[in-house]
KEFI-385729 format. One line per 3 residues: their letters; for each residue x, y, z of C-alpha. Coordinates in Angstrom, 1 decimal. Layout:
BEGIN
A) X:Y:Z  ...
END
This chain:
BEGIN
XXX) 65.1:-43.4:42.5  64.3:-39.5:42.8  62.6:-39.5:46.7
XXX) 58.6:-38.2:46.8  58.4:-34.6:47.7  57.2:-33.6:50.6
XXX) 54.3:-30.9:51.0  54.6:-28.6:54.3  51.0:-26.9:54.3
XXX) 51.2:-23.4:57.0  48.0:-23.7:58.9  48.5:-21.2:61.3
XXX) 47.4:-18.4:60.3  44.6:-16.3:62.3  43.3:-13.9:59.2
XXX) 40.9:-11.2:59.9  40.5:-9.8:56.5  37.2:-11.8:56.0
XXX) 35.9:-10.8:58.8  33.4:-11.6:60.1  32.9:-15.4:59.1
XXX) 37.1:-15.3:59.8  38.0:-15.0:63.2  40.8:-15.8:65.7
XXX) 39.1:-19.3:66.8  38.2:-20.2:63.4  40.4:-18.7:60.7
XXX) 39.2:-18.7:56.9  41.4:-21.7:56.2  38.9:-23.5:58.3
XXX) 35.6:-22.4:57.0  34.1:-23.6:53.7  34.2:-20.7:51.0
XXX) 34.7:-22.5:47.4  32.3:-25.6:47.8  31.7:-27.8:50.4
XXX) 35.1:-28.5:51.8  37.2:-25.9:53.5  40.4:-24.6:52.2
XXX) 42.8:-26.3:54.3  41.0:-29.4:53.0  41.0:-28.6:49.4
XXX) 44.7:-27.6:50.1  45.0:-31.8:51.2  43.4:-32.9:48.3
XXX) 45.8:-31.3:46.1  49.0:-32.9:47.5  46.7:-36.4:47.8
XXX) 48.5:-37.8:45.0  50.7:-40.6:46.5  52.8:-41.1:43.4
XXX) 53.9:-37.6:43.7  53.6:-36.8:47.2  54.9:-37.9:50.5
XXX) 52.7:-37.6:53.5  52.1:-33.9:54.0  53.7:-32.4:57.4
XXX) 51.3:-29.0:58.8  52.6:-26.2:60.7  49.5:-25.3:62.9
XXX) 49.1:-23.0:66.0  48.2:-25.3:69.1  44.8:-24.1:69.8
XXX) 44.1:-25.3:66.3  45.7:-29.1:66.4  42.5:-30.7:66.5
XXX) 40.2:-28.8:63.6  43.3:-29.9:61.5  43.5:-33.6:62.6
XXX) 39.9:-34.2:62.3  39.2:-32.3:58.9  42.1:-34.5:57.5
XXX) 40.8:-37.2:58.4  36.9:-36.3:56.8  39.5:-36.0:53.4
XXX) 41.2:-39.4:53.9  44.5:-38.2:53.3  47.1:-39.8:55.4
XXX) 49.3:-37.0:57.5  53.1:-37.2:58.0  53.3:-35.0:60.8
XXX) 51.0:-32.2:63.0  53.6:-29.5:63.9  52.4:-27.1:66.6
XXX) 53.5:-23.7:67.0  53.3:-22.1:70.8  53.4:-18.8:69.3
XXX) 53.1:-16.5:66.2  56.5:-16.3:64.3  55.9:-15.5:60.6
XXX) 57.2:-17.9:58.1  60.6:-18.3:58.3  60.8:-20.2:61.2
XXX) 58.0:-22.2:60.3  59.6:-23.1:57.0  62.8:-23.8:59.0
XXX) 61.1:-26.2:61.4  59.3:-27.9:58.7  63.2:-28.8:56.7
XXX) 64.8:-29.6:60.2  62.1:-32.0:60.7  61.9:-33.4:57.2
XXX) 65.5:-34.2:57.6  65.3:-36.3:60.2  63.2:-38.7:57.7
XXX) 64.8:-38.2:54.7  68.5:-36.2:53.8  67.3:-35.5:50.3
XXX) 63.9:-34.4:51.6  62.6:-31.5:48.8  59.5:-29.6:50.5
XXX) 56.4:-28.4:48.0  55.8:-25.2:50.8  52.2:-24.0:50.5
XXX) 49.6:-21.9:52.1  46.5:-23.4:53.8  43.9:-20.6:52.6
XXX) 44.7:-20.3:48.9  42.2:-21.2:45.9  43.8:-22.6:43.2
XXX) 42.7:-24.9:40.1  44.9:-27.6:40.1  45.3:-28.2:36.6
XXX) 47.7:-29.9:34.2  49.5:-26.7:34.0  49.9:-26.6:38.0
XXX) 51.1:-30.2:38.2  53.1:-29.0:35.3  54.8:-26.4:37.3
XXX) 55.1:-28.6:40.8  57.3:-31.2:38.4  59.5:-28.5:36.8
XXX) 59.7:-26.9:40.3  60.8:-30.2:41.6  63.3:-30.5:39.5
XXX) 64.6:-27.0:39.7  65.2:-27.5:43.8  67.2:-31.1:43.4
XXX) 69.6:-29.0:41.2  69.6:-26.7:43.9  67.2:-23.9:43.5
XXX) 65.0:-22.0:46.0  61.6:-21.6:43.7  59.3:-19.5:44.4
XXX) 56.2:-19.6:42.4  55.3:-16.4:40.4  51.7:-16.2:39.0
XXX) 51.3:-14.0:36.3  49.8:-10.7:36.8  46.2:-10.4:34.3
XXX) 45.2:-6.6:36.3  46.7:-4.1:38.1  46.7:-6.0:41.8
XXX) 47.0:-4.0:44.8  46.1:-6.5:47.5  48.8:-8.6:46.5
XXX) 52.7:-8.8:46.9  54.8:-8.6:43.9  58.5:-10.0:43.0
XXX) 60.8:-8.1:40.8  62.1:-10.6:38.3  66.2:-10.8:37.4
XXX) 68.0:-12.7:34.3  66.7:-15.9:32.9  67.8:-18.9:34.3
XXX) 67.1:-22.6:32.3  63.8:-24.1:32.0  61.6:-21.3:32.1
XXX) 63.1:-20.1:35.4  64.3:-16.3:36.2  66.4:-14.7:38.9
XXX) 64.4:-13.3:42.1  65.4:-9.6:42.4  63.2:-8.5:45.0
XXX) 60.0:-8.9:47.1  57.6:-5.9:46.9  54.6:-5.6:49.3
XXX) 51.4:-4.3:47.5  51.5:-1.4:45.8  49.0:1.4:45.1
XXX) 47.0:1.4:41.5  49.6:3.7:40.2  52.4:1.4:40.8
XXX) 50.7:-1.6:40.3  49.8:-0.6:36.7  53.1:0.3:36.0
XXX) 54.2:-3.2:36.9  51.7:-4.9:34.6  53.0:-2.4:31.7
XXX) 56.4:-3.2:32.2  56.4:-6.7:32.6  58.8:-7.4:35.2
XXX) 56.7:-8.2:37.7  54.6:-11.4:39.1  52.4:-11.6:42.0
XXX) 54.0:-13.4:44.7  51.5:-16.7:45.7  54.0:-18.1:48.9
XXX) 54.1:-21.2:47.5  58.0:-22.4:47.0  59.7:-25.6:46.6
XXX) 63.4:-26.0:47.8  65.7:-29.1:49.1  65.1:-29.0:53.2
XXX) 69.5:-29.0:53.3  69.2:-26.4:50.6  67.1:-24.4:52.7
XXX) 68.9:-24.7:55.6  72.2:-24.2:54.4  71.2:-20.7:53.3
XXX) 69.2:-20.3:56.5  72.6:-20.6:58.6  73.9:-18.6:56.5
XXX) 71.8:-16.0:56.1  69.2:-16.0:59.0  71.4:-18.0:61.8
XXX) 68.7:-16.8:64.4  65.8:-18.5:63.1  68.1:-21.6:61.7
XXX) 69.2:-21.9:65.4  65.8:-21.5:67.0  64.6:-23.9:64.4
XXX) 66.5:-26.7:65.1  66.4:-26.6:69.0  62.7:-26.4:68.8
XXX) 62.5:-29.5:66.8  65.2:-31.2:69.6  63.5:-30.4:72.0
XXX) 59.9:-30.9:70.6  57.3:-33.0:72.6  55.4:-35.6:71.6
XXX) 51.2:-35.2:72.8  49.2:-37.8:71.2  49.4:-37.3:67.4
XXX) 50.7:-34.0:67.5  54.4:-32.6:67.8  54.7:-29.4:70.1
XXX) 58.1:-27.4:69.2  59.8:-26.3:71.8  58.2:-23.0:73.4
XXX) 61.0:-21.4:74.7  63.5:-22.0:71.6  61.0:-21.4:69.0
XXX) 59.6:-17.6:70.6  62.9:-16.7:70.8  63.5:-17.0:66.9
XXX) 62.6:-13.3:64.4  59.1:-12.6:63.4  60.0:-12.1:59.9
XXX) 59.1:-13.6:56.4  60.6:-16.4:54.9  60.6:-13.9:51.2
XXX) 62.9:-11.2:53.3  64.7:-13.5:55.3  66.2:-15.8:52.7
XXX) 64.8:-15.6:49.7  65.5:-11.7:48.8  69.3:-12.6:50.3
XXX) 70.5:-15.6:48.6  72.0:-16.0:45.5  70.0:-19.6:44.8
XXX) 66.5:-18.0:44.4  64.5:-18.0:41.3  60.6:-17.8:40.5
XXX) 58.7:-19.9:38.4  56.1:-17.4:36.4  52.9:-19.6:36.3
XXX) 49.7:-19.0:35.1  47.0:-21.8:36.7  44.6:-19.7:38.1
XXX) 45.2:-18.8:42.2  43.7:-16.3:44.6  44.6:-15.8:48.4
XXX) 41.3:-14.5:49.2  42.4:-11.8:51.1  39.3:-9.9:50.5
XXX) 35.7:-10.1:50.0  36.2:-9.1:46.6  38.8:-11.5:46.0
XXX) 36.2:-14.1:46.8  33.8:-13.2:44.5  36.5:-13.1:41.7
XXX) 37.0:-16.3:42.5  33.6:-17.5:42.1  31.5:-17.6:38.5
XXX) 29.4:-14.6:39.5  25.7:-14.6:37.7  24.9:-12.6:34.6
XXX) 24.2:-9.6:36.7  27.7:-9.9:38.7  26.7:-11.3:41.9
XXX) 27.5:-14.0:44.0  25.4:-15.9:46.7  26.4:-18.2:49.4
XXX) 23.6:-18.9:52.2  19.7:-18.1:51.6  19.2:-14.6:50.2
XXX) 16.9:-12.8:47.5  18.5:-10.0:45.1  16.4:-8.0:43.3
XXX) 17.6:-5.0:41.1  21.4:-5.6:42.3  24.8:-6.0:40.3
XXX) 28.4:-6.8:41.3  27.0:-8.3:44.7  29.4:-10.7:47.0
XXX) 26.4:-12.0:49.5  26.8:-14.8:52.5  24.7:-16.0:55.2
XXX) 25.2:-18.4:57.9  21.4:-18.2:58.7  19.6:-15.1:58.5
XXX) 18.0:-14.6:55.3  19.3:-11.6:53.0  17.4:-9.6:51.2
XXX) 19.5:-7.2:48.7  17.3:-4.4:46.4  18.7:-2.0:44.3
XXX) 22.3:-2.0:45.1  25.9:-2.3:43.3  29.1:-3.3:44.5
XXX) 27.9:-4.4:47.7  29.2:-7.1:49.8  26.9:-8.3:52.6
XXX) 28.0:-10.8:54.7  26.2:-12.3:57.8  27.2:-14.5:60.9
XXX) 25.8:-16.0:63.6  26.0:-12.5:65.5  27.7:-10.0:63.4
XXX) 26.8:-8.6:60.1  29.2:-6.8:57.5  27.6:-4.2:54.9
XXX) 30.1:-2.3:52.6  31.3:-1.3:49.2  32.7:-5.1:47.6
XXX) 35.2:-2.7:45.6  36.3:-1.4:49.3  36.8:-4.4:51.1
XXX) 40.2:-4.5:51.9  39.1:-1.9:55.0  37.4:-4.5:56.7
XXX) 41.0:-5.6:58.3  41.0:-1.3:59.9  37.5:-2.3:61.1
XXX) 38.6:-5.5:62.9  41.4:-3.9:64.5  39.1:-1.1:65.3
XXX) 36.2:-3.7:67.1  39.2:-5.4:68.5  40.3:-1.9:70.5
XXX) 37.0:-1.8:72.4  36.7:-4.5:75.0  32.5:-4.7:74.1
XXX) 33.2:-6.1:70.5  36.5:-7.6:71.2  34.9:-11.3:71.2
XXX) 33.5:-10.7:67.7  36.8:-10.6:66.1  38.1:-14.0:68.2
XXX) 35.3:-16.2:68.7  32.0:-17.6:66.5  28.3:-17.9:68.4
XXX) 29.2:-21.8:67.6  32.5:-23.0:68.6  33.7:-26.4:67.6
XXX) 35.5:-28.9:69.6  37.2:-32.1:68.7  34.1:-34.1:70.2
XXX) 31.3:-31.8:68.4  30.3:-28.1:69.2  28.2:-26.3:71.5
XXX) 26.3:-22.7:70.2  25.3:-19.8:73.3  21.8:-19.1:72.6
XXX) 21.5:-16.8:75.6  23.2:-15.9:78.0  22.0:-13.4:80.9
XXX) 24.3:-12.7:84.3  23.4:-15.7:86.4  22.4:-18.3:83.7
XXX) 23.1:-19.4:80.3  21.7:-21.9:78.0  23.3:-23.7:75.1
XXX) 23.1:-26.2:72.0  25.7:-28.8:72.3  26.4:-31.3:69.6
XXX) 28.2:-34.5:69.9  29.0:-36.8:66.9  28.4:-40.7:67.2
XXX) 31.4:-42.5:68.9  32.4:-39.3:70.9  32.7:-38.0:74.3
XXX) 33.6:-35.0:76.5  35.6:-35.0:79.2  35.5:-36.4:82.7
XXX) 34.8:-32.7:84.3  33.9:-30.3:86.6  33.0:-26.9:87.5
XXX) 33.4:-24.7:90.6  30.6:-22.3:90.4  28.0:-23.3:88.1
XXX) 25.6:-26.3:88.3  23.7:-27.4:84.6  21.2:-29.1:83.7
XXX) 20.8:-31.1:80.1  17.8:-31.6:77.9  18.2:-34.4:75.1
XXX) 16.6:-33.4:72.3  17.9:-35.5:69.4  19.7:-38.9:69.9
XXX) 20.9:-40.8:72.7  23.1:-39.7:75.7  25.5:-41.5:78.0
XXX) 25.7:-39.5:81.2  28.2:-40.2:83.8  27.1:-38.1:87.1
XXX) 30.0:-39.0:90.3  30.8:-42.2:88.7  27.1:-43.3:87.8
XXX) 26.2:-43.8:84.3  22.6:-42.8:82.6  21.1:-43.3:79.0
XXX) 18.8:-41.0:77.7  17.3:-40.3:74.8  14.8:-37.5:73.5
XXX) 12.7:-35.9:75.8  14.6:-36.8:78.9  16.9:-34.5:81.4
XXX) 19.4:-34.6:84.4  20.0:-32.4:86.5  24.2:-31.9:87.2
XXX) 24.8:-30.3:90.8  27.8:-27.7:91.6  30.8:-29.5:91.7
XXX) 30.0:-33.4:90.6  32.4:-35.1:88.5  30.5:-35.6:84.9
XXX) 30.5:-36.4:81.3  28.8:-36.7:78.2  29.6:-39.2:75.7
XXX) 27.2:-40.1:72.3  26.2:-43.5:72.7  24.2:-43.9:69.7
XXX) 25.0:-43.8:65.8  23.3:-40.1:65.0  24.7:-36.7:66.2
XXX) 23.5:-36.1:69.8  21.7:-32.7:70.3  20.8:-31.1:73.8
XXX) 20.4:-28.3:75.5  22.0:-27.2:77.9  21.0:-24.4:80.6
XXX) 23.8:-23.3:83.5  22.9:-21.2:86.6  25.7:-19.7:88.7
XXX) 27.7:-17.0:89.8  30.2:-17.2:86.9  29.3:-18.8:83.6
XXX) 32.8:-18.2:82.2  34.4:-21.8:80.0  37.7:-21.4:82.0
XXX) 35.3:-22.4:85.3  36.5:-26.4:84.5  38.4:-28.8:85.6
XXX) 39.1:-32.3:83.4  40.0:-35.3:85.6  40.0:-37.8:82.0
XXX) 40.1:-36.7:78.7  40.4:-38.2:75.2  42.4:-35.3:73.9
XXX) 45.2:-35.0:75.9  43.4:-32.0:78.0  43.8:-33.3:81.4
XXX) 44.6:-30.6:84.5  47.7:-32.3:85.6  47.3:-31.3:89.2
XXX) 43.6:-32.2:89.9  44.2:-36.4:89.4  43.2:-37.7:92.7
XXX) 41.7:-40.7:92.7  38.1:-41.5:93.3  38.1:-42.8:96.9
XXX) 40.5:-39.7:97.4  38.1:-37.3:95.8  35.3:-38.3:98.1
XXX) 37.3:-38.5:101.3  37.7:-34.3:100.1  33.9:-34.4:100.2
XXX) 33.7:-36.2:103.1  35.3:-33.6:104.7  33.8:-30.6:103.0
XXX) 30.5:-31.7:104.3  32.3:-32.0:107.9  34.1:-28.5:107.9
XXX) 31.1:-26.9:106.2  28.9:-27.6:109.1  31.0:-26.3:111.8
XXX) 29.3:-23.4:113.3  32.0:-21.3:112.9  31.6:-21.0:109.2
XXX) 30.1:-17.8:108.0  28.0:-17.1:104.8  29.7:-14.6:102.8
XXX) 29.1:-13.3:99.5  31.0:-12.2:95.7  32.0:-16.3:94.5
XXX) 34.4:-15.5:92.0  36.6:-17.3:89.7  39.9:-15.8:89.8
XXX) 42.6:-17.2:92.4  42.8:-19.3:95.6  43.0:-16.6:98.8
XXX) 39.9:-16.7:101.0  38.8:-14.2:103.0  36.1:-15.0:105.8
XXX) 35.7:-13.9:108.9  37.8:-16.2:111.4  35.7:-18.0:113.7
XXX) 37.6:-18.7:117.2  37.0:-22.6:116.8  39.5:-21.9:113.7
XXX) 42.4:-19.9:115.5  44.9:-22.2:114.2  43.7:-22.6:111.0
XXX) 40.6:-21.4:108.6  38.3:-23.7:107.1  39.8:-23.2:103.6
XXX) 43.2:-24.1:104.9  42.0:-27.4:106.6  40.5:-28.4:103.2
XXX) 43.7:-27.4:101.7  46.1:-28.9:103.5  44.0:-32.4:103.2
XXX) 44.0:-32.1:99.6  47.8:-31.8:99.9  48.3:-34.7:101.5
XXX) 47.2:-36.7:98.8  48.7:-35.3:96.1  47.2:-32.2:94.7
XXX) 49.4:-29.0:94.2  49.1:-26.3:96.6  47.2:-23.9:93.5
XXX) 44.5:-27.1:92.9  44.2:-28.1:96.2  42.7:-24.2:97.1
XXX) 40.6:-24.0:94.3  39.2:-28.1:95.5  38.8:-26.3:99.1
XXX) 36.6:-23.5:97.3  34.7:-25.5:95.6  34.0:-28.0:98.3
XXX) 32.9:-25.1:100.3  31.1:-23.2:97.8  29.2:-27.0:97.3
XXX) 27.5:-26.6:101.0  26.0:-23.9:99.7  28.5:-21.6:101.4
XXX) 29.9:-18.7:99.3  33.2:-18.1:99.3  35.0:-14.4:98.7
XXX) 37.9:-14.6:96.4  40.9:-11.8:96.8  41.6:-11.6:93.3
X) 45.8:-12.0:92.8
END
């Protein structure tokens, strides 16, 4: 009985090109550009066929593991495995990890390879070409898939095709990256040329026969990090050290452009990367007058317009080629036909630390509980939106050096404030003092809405500390117990009273030295090193047990300077 193939989707990717609804936080695959699903989700529905497919394994970077688990699960398709990648490698590896891993379930694993950020109409001829591709690897073959080319492309790669091989397959010659016009309408002249789409299928042993072969780096790097992968919660974490050792380079250069076994299926279901602003209007039905509109906007006397709006509303008169496209906080006006520049202007906002954050994080940033939005922030205080969705909850937290304070404005809230629980609902507030152990948690059946207003020295979201957490987020070396946590505070209030202390100023959250005057009751020892050394002896590590002492200090209302390390 011929085994189900297995579909390894690459999720990892951190694309800037659509800039600025893409960003390092939340890459295009993520966001919702074709309909009302994102592409990483319509990428899932395509391999949800369980007569065809096994469960799907992704390749994800590890600050995106939870996006990915919970979009799957709003598409009901069943995952096989969550791979995480510590860091950035390129494809190779990736593909590599994916067949070492598939192994270990099945030896005659094939592996449908395919990018998360792709539109494609999965038609009768696609299925088509997935079975004849199927086929091709059990006998075999590394298949690549080859869409034919319908204009001169010149955001896309290219493969040079060789001699015909059977069942409509031809001989990879080589990978070419994308051209200029020129070039590019030569190749469409000529022939011999399809766009490359980086999808491929291939037997996992196949794969990684050549891969030894050919590439023994990343094989080797491949196969220790799946050894020595960890298990956290659903997710598998390959092995940091192993897998940052292995060669940022493509799986196209690394094996497929070497081996003798590679062949391209030329295919001609309609696919896009959407690599570009233009390439997203292409793949949309534009209007009779050429444009495109996603979001609330008016057009008036405009043609050949690619428009999108996460809130503000557009307004677009007497323009052509135009692409307009409007976040939360950043807006992107320039020629549709030009787009492919927008990738020299990220890199270009990137360079200056005053618009870095607009190229790596959204206004609204999404956790696995819900989301919170900044809707101002000054130098002392901040205040947000937060959102929680029914059933969920936040962690057990918190913070050294600002105190909040929560409005509900839509559903109802569980508040747990140093080990005291509160419900409210709309209308209501608490107030959450520096340095008490709290969490949120949606108690009701509705998203919970509320806002959320911090004063403090720093206002920065590294200024936490989880003591519980559903998602496997806890600081290992801040789990004293309850009684223990209050015997700290206990003596906080104690030390903080002593009339040696003295008020200082500049609370900052950086590292653990502090640097007060020292009072002659403390010749032996400071304050912060009496807290310290408490907090040692029950378990904390000598890093959390200063930052506790800082905090229980900066709690008294005495401020602590920080020598920064």
């Amino acid at each position: 009985m011929t085994s189900k193939i297995v579909p390894v989707i690459l999720a990892g990717g951190q694309g800037t090109r659509l800039w600025p609804m893409s960003r390092t936080t939340r890459p295009k695959q993520f966001i919702e550009l074709m309909g009302n699903r994102s592409l990483f989700q319509q990428t899932l529905l395509r391999v949800a066929d369980t007569d065809l497919y096994a469960a799907p394994i992704i390749l994800t970077n590890a600050d995106y593991r939870f996006v990915v688990a919970e979009q799957a699960q709003e598409t009901g398709v069943e995952l096989g495995a969550i791979l995480l990648e510590p860091v950035v490698r390129n494809t190779a590896v990736a593909v590599a990890a994916a067949a070492c891993f598939a192994l270990r379930q099945n030896e005659q694993a094939v592996l449908h390879i395919l990018a998360s950020d792709h539109a494609i109409t999965a038609d009768e001829s696609y299925f088509d070409a997935v079975t004849t591709a199927g086929i091709a690897a059990r006998d075999g073959w590394l298949v690549t898939f080859g869409i034919v080319p319908t204009r001169p492309e010149t955001g896309y790669g290219y493969i040079a095709v060789g001699d015909a091989l059977p069942d409509g397959l031809i001989r990879v010659s080589r990978f070419v990256e994308k051209p200029d016009l020129t070039t590019a309408e030569a190749f469409l002249a000529e022939g011999a040329h399809v766009w490359n789409s980086g999808m491929f299928m291939m037997a996992a042993q196949t794969f990684m026969t050549e891969c030894e072969a050919l590439a023994p780096e990343t094989a080797s790097a491949a196969r220790r990090a799946v050894d020595l992968a960890q298990i956290d919660l659903d997710f598998v974490r390959l092995d940091a050290a192993t897998f940052e050792a292995a060669p940022n380079i493509s799986v196209d250069y690394a094996i497929f452009e070497k081996t003798r076994r590679a062949a391209v299926l030329p295919v001609s279901f309609v696919w896009s990367d959407l690599g570009t602003w233009d390439a997203v209007w292409g793949a949309h039905n534009p209007d009779a007058a050429g444009n495109v509109v996603l979001g609330s906007a008016l057009l008036s006397n405009t043609t050949n317009a690619m428009v999108m709006t996460n809130g503000a509303h557009i307004v677009v008169e007497g323009l052509d080629d135009i692409a307009v496209i409007a976040s939360e906080d950043a807006i992107f006006v320039g020629r549709l036909s030009q787009s492919q520049q927008v990738g020299g202007l990220v890199n270009s906002l990137r360079a200056d630390l005053a618009t870095r954050a607009l190229t790596e994080t959204h206004q609204t940033t999404y956790r696995p509980w819900g989301g919170y939005s900044s809707v101002l922030l000054s130098e002392r205080f901040q205040v947000k939106r937060l959102f929680v969705k029914p059933g969920k909850k936040l962690s057990m937290q918190m913070h050294y050096h600002r105190s909040e304070h929560w409005v509900v404005v839509k559903g109802t809230a569980e508040v747990t404030v140093d080990g005291k629980i509160s419900m409210l609902t709309e209308n209501q507030s608490i107030y959450l003092p520096l340095g008490c152990n709290h969490r949120l948690a949606n108690a009701g059946k509705i998203q919970l809405e509320l806002i959320e207003v911090q004063t403090g020295a720093y206002l920065g979201e590294d200024d936490i500390i989880r003591t519980e957490d559903d998602y496997g987020r806890v600081d290992q070396d801040m789990r004293p117990s309850t009684e223990k946590f209050s015997d700290l505070k206990r003596d906080a209030l104690s030390t903080a009273r002593h009339p040696g202390v003295n008020q200082a100023s500049g609370c900052l959250n950086t590292s653990v030295a502090l640097v007060p005057p020292k009072p002659k009751e403390f010749d032996s020892e400071t304050p912060i090193l009496a807290l310290s050394r408490r907090a040692r002896r029950i378990g904390m590590s000598a890093k959390a047990s200063s930052r506790f002492s800082i905090l229980a200090l900066s709690q008294m209302n005495f401020s602590c300077i920080i020598m920064m390390q």
